[in-house]
LUMDREN-492117 format. One record per residue: y, z, x of N, C-alpha, C, O, CB in turn. Coordinates in steps of 0.02 Angstrom, whole numbers. Each point is the difference from the previous one (the first is absolute). Glycine has a CB too. Layout:
+--------+--------+--------+--------+--------+--------+--------+--------+--------+--------+--------+--------+--------+--------+--------+
|    n_Y |    n_Z |    n_X |   ca_Y |   ca_Z |   ca_X |    c_Y |    c_Z |    c_X |    o_Y |    o_Z |    o_X |   cb_Y |   cb_Z |   cb_X |
+--------+--------+--------+--------+--------+--------+--------+--------+--------+--------+--------+--------+--------+--------+--------+
|      Y |      Z |      X |      Y |      Z |      X |      Y |      Z |      X |      Y |      Z |      X |      Y |      Z |      X |
...
+--------+--------+--------+--------+--------+--------+--------+--------+--------+--------+--------+--------+--------+--------+--------+
END
This chain:
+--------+--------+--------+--------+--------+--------+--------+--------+--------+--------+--------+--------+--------+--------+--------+
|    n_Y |    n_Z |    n_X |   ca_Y |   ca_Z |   ca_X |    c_Y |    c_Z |    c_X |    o_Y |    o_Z |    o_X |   cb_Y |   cb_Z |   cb_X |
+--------+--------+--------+--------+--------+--------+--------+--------+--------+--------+--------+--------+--------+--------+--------+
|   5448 |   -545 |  -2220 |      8 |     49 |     53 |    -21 |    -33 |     65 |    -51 |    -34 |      1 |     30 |    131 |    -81 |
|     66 |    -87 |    149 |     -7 |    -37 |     70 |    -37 |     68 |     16 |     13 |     58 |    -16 |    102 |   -155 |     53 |
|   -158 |     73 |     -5 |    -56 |     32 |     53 |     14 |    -10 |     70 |     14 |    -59 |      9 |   -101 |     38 |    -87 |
|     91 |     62 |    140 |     15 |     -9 |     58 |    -14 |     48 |     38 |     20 |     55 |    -17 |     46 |   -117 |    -17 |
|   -101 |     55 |     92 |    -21 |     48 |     51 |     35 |     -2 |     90 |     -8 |    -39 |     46 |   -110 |     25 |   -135 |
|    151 |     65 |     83 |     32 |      4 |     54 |    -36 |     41 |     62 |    -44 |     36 |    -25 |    141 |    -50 |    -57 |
|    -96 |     20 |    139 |    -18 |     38 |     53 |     59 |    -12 |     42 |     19 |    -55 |     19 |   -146 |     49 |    -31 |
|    169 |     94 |     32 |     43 |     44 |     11 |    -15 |     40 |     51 |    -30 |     49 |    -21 |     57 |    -59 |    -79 |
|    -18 |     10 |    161 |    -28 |     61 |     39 |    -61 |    -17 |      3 |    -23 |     55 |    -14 |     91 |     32 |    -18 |
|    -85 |   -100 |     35 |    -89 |      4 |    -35 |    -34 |     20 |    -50 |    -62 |      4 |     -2 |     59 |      5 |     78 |
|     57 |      9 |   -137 |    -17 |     12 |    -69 |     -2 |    -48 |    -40 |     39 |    -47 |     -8 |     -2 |    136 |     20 |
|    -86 |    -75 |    -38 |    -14 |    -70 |    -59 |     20 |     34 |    -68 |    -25 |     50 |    -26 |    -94 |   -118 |     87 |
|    169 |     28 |    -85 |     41 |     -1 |    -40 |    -27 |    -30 |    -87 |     13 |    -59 |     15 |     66 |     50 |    110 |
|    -96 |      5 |   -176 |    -25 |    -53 |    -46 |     50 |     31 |    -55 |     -6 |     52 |    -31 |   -136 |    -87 |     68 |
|    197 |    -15 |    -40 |     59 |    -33 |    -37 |      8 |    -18 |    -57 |    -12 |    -60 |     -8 |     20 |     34 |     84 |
|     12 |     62 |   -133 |     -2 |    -52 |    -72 |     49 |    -17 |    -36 |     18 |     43 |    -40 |   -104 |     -3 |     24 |
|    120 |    -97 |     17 |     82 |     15 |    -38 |    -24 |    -36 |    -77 |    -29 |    -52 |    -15 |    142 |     33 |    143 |
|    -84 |     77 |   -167 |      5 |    -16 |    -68 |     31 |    -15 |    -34 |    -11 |    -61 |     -2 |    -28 |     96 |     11 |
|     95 |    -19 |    -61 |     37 |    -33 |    -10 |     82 |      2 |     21 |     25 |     31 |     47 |   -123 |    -35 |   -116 |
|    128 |    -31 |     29 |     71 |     -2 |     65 |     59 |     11 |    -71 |      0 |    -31 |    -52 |    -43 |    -91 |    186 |
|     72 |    156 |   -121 |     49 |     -4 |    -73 |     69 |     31 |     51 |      2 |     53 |     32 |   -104 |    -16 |   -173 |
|    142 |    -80 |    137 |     53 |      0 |     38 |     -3 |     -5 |     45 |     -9 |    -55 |     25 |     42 |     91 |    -69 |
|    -27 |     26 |     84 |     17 |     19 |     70 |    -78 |     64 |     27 |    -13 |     29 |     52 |    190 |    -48 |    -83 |
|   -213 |     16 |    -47 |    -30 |     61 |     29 |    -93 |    -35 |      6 |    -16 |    -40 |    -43 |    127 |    159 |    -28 |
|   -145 |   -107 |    105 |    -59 |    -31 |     29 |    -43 |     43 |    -34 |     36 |     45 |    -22 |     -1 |    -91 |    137 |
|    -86 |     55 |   -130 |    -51 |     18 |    -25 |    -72 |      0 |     62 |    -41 |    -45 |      2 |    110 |     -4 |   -127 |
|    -69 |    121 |    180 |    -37 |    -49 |     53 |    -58 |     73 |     -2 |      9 |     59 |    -17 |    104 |   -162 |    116 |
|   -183 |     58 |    -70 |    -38 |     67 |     -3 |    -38 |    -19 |     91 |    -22 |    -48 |     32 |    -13 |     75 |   -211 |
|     47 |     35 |    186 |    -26 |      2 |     82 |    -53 |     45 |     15 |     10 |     61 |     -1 |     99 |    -84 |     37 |
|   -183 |    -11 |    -16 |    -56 |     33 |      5 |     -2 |     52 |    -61 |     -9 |     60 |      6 |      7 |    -82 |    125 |
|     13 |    -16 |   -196 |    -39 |     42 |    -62 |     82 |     42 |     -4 |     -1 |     19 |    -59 |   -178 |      1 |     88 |
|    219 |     -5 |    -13 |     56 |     32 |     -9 |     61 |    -30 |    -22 |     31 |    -40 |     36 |    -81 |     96 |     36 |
|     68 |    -39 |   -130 |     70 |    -54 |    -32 |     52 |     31 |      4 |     12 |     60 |     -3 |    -61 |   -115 |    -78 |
|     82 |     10 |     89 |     75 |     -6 |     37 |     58 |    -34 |    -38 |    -14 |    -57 |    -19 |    -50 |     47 |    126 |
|    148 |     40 |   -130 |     28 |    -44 |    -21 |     31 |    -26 |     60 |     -7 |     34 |     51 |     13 |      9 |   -164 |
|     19 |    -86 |    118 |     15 |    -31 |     73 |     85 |    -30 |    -36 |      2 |    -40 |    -46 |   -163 |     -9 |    118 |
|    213 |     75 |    -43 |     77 |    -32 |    -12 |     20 |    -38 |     50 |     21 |     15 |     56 |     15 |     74 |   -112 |
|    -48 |   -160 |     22 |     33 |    -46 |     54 |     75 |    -18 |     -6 |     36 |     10 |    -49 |   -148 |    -58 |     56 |
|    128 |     22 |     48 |     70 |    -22 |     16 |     20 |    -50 |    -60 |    -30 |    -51 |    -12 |     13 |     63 |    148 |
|     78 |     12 |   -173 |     37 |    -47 |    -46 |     32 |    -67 |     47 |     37 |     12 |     48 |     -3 |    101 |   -136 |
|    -49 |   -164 |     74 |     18 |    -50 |     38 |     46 |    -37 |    -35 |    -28 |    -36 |    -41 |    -69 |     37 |     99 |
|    167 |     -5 |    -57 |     69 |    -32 |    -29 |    -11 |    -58 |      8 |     -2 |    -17 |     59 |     80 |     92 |    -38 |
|    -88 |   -120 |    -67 |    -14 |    -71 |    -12 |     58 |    -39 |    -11 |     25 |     -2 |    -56 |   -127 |     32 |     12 |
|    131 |    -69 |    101 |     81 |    -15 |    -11 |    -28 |    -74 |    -57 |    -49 |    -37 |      0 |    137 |     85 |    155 |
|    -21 |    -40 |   -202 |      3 |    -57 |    -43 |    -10 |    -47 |     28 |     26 |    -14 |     54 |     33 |     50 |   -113 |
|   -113 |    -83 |     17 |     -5 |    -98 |     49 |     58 |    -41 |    -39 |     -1 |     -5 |    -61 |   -159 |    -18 |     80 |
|    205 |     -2 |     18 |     23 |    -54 |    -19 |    -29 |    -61 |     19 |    -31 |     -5 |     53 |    113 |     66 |    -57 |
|    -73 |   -116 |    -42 |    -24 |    -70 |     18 |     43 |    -38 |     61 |     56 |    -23 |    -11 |    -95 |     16 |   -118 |
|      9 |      3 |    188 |     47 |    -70 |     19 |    -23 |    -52 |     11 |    -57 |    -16 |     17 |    117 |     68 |     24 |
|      0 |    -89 |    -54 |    -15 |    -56 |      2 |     37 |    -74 |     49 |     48 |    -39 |     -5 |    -84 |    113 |   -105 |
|    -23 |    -59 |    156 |     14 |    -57 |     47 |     18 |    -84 |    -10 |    -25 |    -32 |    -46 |    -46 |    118 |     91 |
|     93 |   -100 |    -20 |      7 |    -95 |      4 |    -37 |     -2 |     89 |     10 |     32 |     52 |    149 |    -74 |   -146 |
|   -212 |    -23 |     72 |    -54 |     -3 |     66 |     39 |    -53 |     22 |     44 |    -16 |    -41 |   -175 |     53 |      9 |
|    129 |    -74 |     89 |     25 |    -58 |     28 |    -61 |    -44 |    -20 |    -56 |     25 |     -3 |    137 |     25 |    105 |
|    -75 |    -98 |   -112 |    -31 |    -62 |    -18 |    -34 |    -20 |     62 |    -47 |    -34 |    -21 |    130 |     -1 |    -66 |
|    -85 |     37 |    131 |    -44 |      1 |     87 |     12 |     38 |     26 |     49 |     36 |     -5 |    -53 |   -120 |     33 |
|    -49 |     89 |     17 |     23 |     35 |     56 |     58 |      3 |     32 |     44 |     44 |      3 |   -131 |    -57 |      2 |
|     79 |    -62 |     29 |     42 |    -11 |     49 |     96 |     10 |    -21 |     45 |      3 |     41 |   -165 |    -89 |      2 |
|    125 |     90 |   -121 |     68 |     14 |    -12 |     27 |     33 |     28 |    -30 |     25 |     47 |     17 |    -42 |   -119 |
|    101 |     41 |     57 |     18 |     36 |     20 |     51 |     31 |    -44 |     14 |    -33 |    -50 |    -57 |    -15 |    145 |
|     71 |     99 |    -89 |     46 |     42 |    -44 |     56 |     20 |      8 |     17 |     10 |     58 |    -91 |     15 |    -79 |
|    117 |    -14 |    -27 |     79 |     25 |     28 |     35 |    -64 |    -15 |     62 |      6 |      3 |    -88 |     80 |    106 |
|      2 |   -152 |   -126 |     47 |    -54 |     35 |     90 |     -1 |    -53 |      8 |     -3 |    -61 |   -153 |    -91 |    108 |
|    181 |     95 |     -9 |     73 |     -5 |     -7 |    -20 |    -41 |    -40 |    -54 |    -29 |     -3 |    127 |     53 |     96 |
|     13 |    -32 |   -155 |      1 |    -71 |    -46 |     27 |    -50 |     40 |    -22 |    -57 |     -6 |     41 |    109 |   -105 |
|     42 |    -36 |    168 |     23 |    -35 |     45 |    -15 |     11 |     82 |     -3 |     59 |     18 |     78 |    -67 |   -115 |
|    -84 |    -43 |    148 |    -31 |     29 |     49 |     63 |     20 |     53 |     18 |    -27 |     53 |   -140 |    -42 |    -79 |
|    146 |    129 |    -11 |     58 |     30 |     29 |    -21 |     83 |     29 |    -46 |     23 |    -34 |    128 |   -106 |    -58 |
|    -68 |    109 |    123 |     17 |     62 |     44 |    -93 |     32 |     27 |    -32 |    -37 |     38 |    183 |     77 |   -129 |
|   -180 |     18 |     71 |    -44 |     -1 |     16 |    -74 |      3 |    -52 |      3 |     15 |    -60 |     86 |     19 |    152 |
|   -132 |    -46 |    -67 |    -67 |    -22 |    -51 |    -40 |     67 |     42 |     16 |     15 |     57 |    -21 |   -187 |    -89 |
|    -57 |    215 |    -12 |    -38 |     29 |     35 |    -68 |    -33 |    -14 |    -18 |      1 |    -59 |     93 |    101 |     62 |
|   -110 |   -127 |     35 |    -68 |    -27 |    -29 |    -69 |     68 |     -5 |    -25 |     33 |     45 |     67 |   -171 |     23 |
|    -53 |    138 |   -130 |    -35 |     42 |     -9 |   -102 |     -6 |     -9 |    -24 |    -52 |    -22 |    167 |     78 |    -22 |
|   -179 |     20 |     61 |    -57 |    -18 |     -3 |    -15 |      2 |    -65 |     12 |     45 |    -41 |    -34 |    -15 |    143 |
|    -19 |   -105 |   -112 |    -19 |     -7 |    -65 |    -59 |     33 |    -50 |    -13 |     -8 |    -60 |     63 |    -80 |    113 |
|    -77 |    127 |      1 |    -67 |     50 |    -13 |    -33 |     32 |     57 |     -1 |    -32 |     52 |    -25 |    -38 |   -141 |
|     -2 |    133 |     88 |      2 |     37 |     49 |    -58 |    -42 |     60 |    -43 |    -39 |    -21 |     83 |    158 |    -68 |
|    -32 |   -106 |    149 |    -45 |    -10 |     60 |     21 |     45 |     48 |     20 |     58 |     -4 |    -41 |   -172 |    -16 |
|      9 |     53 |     92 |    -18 |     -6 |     35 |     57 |    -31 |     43 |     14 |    -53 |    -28 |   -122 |     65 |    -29 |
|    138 |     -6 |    100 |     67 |    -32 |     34 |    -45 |    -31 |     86 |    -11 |     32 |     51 |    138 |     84 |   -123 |
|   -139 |   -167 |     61 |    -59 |    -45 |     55 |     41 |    -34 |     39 |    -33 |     -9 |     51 |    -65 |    -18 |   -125 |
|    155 |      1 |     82 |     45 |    -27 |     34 |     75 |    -24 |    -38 |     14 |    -27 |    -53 |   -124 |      0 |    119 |
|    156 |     58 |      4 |     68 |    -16 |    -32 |     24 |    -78 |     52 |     -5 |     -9 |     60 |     45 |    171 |   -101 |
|    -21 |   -195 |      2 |      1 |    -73 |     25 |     75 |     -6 |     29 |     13 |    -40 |     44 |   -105 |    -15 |   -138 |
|    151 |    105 |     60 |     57 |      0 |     30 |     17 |     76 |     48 |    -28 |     55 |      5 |     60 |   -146 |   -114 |
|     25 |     61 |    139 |     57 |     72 |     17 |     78 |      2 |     -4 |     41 |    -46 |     -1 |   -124 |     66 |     82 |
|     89 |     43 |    -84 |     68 |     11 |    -13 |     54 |    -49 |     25 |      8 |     -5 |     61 |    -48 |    115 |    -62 |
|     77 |   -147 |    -43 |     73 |    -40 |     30 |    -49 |    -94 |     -6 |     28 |    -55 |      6 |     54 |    189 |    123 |
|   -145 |   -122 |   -139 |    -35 |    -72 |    -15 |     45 |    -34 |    -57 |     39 |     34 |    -34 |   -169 |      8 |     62 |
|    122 |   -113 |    -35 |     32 |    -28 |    -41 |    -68 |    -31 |    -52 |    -44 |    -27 |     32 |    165 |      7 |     59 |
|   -128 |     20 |   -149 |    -52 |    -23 |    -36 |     16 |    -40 |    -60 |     41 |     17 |    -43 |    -94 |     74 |     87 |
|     18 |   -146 |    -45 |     22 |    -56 |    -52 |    -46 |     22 |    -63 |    -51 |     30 |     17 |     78 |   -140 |     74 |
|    -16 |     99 |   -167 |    -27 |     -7 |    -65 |    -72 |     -5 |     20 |    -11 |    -53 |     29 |    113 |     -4 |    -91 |
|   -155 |     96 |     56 |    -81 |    -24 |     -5 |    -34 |     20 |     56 |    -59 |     18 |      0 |     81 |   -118 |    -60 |
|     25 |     97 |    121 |    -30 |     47 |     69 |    -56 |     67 |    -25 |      4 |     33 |    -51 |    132 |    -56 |    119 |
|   -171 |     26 |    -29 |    -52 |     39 |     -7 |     17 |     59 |     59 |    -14 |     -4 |     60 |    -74 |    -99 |   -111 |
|    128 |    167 |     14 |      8 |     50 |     29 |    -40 |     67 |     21 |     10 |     42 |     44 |     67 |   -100 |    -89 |
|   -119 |     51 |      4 |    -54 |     63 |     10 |    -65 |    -29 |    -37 |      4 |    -35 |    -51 |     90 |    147 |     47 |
|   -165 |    -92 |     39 |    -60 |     -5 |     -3 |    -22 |     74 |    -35 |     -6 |     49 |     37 |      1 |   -143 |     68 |
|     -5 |     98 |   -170 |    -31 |     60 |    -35 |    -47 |    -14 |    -16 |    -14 |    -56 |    -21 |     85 |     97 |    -12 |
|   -118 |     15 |     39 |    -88 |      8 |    -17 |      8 |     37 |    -57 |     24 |     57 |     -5 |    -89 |    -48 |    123 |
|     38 |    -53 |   -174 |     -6 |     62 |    -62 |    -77 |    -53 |    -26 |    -15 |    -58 |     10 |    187 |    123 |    -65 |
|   -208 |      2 |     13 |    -52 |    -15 |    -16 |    -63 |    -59 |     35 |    -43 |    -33 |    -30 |    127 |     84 |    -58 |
|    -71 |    -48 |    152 |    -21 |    -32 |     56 |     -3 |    -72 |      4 |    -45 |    -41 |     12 |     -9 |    134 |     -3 |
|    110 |    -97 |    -21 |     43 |    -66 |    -16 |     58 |      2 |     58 |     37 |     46 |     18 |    -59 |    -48 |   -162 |
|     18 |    -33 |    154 |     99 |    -23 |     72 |     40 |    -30 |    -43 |    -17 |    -56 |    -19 |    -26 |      7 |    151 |
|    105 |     79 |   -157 |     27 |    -25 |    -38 |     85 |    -20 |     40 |     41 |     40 |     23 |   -137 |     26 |   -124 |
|    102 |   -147 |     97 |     75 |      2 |     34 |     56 |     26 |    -37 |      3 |    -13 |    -61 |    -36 |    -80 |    116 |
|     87 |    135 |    -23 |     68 |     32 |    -40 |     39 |    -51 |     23 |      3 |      0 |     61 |     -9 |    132 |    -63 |
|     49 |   -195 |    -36 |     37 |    -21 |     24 |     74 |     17 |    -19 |     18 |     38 |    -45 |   -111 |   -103 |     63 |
|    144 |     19 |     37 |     69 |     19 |    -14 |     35 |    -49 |    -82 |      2 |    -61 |     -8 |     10 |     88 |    174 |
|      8 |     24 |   -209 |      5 |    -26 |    -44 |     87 |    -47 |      6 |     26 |    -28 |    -48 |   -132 |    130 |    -11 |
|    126 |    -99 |    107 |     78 |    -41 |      5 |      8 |     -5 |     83 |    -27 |     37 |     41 |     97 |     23 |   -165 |
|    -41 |    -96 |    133 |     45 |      4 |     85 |     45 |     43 |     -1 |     42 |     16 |    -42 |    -43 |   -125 |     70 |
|    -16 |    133 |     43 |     35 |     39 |     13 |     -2 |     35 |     77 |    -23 |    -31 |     48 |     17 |     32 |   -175 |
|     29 |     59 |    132 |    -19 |     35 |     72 |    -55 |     78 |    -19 |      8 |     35 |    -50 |    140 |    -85 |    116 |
|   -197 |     63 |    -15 |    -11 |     70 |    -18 |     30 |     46 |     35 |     12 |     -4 |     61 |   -103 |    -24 |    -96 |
|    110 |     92 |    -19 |     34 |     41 |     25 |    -34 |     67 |     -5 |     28 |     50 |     24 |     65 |   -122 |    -46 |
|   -140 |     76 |     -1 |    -66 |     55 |      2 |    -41 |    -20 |     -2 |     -9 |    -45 |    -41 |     36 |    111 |      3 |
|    -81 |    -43 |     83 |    -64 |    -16 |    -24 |    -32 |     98 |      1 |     -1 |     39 |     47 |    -12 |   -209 |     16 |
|    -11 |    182 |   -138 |    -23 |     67 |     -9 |    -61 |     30 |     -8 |    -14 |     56 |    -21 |     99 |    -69 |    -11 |
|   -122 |    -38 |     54 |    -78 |     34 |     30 |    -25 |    -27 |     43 |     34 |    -47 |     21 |    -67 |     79 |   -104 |
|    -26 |    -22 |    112 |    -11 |     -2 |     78 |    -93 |    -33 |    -27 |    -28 |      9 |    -54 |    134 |    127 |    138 |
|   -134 |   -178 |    -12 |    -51 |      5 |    -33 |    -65 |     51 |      2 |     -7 |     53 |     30 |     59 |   -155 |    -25 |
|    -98 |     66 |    -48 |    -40 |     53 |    -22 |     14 |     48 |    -34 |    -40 |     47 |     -4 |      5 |    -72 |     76 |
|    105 |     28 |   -113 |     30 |     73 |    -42 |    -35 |    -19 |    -57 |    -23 |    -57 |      1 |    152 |     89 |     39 |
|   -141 |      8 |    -98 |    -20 |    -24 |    -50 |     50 |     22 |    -47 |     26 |     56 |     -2 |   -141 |    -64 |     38 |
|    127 |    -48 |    -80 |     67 |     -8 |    -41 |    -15 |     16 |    -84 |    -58 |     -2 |    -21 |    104 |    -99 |    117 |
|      6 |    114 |   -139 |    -34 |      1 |    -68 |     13 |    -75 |    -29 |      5 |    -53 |     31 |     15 |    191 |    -54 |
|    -18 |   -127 |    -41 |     41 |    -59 |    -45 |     91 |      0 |    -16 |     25 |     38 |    -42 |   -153 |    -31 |    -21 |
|    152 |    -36 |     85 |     68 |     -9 |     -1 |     36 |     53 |     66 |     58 |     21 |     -3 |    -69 |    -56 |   -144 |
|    -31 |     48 |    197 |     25 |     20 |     48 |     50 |    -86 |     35 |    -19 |    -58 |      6 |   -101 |    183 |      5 |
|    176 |    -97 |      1 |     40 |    -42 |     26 |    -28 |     -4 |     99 |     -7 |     48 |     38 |    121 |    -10 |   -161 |
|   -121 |    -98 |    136 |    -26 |    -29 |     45 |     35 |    -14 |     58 |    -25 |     13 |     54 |    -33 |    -43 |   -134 |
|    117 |      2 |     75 |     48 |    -36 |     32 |     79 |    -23 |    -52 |     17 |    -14 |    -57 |   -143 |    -29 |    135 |
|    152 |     51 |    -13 |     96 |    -29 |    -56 |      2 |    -57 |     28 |    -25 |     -7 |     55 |    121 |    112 |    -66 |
|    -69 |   -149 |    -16 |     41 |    -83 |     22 |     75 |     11 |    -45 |     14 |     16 |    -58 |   -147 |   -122 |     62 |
|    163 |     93 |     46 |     73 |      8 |    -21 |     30 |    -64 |      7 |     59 |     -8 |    -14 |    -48 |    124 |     50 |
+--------+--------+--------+--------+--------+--------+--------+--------+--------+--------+--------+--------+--------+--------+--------+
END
């Protein structure tokens, strides 16, 4: 049995929850018992997922089998967006270092995974991004 003393208004309250069988509480308030009906809470089914991590940080994701039409480079784990190194209509070679992400207080470089041009860049800095939020396009 939880013991607990509340003050309300300026009423002092002394709290006892007993036992719990479903939804219904078992509660005694200043020597007075109480069934107490709590809220049924719908517990959505867990499915498992299951991620693939990038092998570094600094990787990157999305990459085409051929370095044909457009690529989106995606963040490899959530941060921190600390500096964007390109802009729109830039031209960027294989390995260029396009964005500066802060995750786990780490600076991690996003580089361009092919040549190419950018044709978006889709966050700004200081935004904070998730994991596989797409970053930038090279087309």
């Amino acid at each position: 049995m939880k013991e607990y003393k509340y003050t309300i208004n300026g009423n002092i309250y002394k709290v006892r929850i007993g036992e719990i069988e479903e939804n219904i509480a078992h509660v005694e308030v200043n020597g007075t018992n109480y069934l107490v009906e709590m809220e049924k809470v719908v517990k959505p089914a867990i499915k498992p997922l299951v991620k693939a991590r990038p092998a570094a940080p600094t990787a990157t994701l999305n990459r085409p089998a051929a370095n044909t039409g457009k690529s989106g480079i995606k963040s490899p784990l959530p941060g921190v967006i600390l500096n964007i190194n390109v802009n729109v209509g830039d031209t960027v070679k294989k390995g260029d270092t396009i964005i500066i992400l802060e995750a786990m207080k780490m600076e991690n470089s996003i580089k361009a995974d092919r040549d190419g041009k950018i044709t978006e860049i889709n966050v700004k800095q200081g935004e904070s991004v998730l994991e596989g939020a797409v970053l930038v396009t090279i087309e």
